[in-house]
N, C-alpha and C positions, 0 to 999 in steps of 0.2 A: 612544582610539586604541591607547593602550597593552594595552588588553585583546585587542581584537582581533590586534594585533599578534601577543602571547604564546599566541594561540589556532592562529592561523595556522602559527606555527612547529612547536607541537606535530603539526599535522596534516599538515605536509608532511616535517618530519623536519629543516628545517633550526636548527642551532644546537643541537646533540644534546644536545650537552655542558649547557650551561646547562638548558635544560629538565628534563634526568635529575632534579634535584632538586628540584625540583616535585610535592608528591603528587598525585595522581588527585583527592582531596577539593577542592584548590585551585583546580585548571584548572576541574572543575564549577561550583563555587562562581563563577567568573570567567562562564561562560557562562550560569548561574541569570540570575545581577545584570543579565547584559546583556541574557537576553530575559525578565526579568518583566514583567508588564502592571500599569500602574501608571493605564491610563486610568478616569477616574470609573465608567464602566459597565461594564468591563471584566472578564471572567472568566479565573481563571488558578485550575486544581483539580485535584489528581493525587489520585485516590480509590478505593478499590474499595465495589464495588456484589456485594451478596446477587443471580444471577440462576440463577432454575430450581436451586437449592438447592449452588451453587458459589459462589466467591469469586472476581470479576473486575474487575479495574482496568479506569480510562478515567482520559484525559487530557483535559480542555477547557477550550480556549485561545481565547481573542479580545478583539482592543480595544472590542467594541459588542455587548453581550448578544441586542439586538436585531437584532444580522442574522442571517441567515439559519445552521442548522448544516450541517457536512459533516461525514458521517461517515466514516470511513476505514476497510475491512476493508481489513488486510492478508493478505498473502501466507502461502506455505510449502506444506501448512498448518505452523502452529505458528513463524512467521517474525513474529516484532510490528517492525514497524515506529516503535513511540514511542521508542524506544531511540536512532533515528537522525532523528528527524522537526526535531528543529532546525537539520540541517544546509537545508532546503528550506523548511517552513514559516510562519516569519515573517508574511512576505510576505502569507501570504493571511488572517491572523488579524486582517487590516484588512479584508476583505469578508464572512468567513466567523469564524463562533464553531467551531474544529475540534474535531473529536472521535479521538480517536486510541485505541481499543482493543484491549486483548491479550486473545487468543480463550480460550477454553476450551484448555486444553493450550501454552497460549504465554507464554514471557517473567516477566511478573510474577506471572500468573493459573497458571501452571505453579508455580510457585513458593509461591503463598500456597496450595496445594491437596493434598488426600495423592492422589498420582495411582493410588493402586489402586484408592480408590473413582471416581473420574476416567474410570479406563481403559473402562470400560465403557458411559458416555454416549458417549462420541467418535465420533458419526456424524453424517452430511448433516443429520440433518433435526435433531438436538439443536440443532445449531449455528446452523440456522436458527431456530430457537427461541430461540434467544438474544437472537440479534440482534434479533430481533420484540421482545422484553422490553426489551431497550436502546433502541431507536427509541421504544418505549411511553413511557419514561421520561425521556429526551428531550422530546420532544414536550410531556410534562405539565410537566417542569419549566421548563421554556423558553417554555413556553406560546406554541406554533407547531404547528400544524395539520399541514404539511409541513415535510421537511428534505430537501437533497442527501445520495446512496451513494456513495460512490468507491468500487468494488471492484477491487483490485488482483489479478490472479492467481489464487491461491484464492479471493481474498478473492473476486474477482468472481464465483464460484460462489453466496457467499450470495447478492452484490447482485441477479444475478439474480433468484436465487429472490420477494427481496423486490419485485423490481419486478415480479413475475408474480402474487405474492400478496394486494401491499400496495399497489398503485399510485397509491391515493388519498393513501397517508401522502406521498409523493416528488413534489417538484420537480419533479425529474429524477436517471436512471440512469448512473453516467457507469462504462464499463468501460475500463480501462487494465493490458494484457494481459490482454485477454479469452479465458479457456478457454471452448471452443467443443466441440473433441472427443480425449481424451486418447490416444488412439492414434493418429490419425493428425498433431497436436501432435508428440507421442515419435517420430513415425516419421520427419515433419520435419525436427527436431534432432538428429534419426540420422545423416540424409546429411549436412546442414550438418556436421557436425565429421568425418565420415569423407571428405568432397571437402575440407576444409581440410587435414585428417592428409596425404592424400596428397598435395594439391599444395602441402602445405610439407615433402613428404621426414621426415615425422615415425612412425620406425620404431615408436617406443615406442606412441604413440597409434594407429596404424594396428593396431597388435598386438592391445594391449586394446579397440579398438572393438569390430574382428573376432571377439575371443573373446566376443561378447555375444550377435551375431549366429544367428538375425535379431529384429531387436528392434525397438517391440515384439513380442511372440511373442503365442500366443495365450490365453496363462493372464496369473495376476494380475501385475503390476508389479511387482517386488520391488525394494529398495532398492538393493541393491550394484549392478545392471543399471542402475537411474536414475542411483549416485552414478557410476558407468564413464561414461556419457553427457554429463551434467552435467561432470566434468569437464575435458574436453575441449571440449564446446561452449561453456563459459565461456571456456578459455582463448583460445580463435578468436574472442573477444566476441559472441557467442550471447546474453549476458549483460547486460551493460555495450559496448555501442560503443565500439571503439576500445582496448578495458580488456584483458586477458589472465587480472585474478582480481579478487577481489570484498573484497580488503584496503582498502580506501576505506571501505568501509561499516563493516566490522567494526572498526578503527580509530573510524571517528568516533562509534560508539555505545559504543566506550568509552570518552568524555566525556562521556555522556548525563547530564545534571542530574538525570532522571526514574527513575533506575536504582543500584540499590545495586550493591555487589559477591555481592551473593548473587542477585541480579535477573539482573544481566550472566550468572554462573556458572549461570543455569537457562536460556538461551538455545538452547544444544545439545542439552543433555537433552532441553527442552521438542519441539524440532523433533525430534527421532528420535522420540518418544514421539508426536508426534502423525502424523508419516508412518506408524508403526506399526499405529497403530491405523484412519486413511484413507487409508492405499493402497490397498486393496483395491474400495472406495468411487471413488475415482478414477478406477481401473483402465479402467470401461467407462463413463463419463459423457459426455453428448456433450447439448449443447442446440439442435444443426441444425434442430432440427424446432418447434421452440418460437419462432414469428420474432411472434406478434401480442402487442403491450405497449399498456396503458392510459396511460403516463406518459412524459414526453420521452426517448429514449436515446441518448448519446453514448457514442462510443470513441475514445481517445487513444491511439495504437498507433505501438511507434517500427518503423521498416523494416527493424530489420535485426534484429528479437526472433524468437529462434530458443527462448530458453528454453520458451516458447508460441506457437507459431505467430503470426505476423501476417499470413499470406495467407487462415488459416481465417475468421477474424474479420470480413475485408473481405469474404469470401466472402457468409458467414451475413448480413452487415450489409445486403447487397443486397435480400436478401429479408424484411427487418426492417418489421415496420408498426408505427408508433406515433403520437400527436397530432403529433411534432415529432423529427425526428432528425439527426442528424449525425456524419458522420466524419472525423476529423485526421489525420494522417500526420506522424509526428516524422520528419523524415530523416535526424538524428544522431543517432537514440540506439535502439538494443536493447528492453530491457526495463524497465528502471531510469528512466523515459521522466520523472517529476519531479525526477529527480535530475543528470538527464544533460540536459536542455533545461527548468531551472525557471524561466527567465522566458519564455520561450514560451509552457509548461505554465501560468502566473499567469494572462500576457494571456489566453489562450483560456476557463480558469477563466471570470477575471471579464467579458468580452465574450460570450460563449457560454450559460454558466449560468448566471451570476447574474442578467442580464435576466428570469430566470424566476419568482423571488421577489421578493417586494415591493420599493421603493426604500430604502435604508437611512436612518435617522433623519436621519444628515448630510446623506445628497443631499435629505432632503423640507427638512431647512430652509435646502440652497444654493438648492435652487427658490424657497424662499417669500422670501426675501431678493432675489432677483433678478425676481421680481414686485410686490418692493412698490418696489423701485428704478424699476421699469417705471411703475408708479404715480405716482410723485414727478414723470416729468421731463410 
């Protein structure tokens, strides 16, 4: 209790005073102890992996080797999600073995890498390439035929792809802020924060909207015109529901157990360097047209995700064929949709997707226990 406790404090800011004295090293170290996996078959491995001739970490956690993997592409690009994935996680490393990976140009893998040679891999189809190698190796090591994709945001760019190219490897696809078509997305999230600006009397924001306009335009996406937009639609909770900025997140990854201070310090780099190098790639991507999948597809989409559209998504979803599909509606939450309704997000995980992979060791020997019981009377 006591851990928790001093975990807690730090994260909401109460008891300032005493906390101050506390290093970064300590508080980690408190959060390590509290979620290592200590069960017999249990996997807990923070590694980098040689892929397609770079250095890239992955994180994989779970109490039962043998259930099923999820993998996790995150967001940005260049946005790794390990950094902050214990504030949500847990939970599901009792159904699922997680895989938590930082891309090419993100986080750790920013960091363990000289990004001049770097720079010039950084496109769509590298990246899908990757993650093809990482599922490969997966697969073999785990020795599992299929695994779940989470693809978050960017991330759902590759999961796509994988489900279009790879759909024997997959479960199932599961998109959670699904980009669908990046201009009409941007165009979106255009009006959302300029109908907020104005009907909150907000000169400053109405100002710099305006001077953007019209956006998007018809050339590439440039960063400064995204960070004006983003801005604003963050603070109107475009973002985060309910939220005004996005200091939750970046606060609670800097307690990440999984993150050095040079790991944390290559987090922004990393993101500028890889917007840099796929924005342009982004700029005109759209998958409207792409609706026939070989493999189950799900979307978890909150209602009020302006970051990415969540009307495109529902849209595209209608015309979606696949063995097995489905759609959720978070109603309280934006973008941030596991972090902002995670026991929702758990329940649907494990009633939703998991049904689609085998029974997990435990449940075949609650069954068999409960038939030999059946037997006796």
């Amino acid at each position: 209790m006591r851990r928790l406790l001093l975990t807690a404090m730090l994260l909401t800011g109460v008891c300032k005073a005493q906390t101050d004295s506390m290093s970064r090293r300590t508080v980690t170290d408190i959060i390590a102890a509290y979620h290592k996996i200590v069960s017999p078959n249990g996997v807990d491995t923070l590694m980098p992996l040689s892929i397609n001739g770079s250095t890239q970490w992955v994180s994989i956690r779970g109490r039962d080797r043998r259930n099923p993997i999820l993998l996790f592409l995150h967001g940005g690009p260049g946005s790794p999600t390990m950094a902050s994935a214990w504030t949500f996680q847990g939970p599901w490393e009792d159904y699922f073995t997680v895989v938590q990976w930082d891309q090419r140009g993100a986080g750790k893998t920013f960091a363990a890498n000289d990004s001049a040679t770097i720079g010039p891999t950084m496109t769509i189809a590298q990246m899908t390439s990757d993650a093809e190698v990482l599922v490969a190796y997966l697969r073999q090591t785990y020795h599992q035929q299929k695994i779940f994709v989470l693809g978050h945001s960017w991330g759902s760019v590759l999961g796509l792809r994988l489900a279009s190219r790879h759909p024997e490897w997959l479960y199932a696809y599961l998109g959670v802020g699904q980009m669908i078509d990046t201009r009409r997305s941007e165009a979106e999230g255009y009006r959302f924060a300029l109908k907020e600006a104005r009907s909150h009397h907000n000169s400053d924001a109405v100002r710099q909207l305006e001077a953007i306009a019209p956006y998007p335009d018809t050339g590439a996406l440039t960063i400064a015109h995204v960070g004006a937009q983003r801005q604003w639609l963050n603070f109107y909770g475009g973002l985060t529901y309910g939220r005004s900025d996005f200091t939750y997140d970046d606060n609670a990854r800097m307690l990440s157990p999984d993150y050095t201070d040079r790991d944390l310090a290559s987090i922004d780099p990393g993101g500028l360097f890889s917007l840099q190098h796929l924005m342009p790639a982004l700029s005109n991507l759209r998958f409207e047209d792409d609706t026939t999948f070989n493999c189950p597809i799900f979307l978890f989409i909150g209602r009020h995700d302006y970051a990415v559209s969540h009307t495109l998504p529902a849209e595209w979803f209608s015309h979606v064929q696949a063995p097995e599909k489905k759609f959720i509606w978070f109603e309280n939450s934006s973008h941030m949709v596991m972090q902002e309704e995670p026991g929702r997000f758990l329940y649907h995980l494990i009633t939703d997707l998991r049904p689609l992979a085998p029974p997990s060791a435990e449940t075949r020997q609650q069954k068999a226990g409960t038939g030999n019981k059946a037997v006796k009377r």
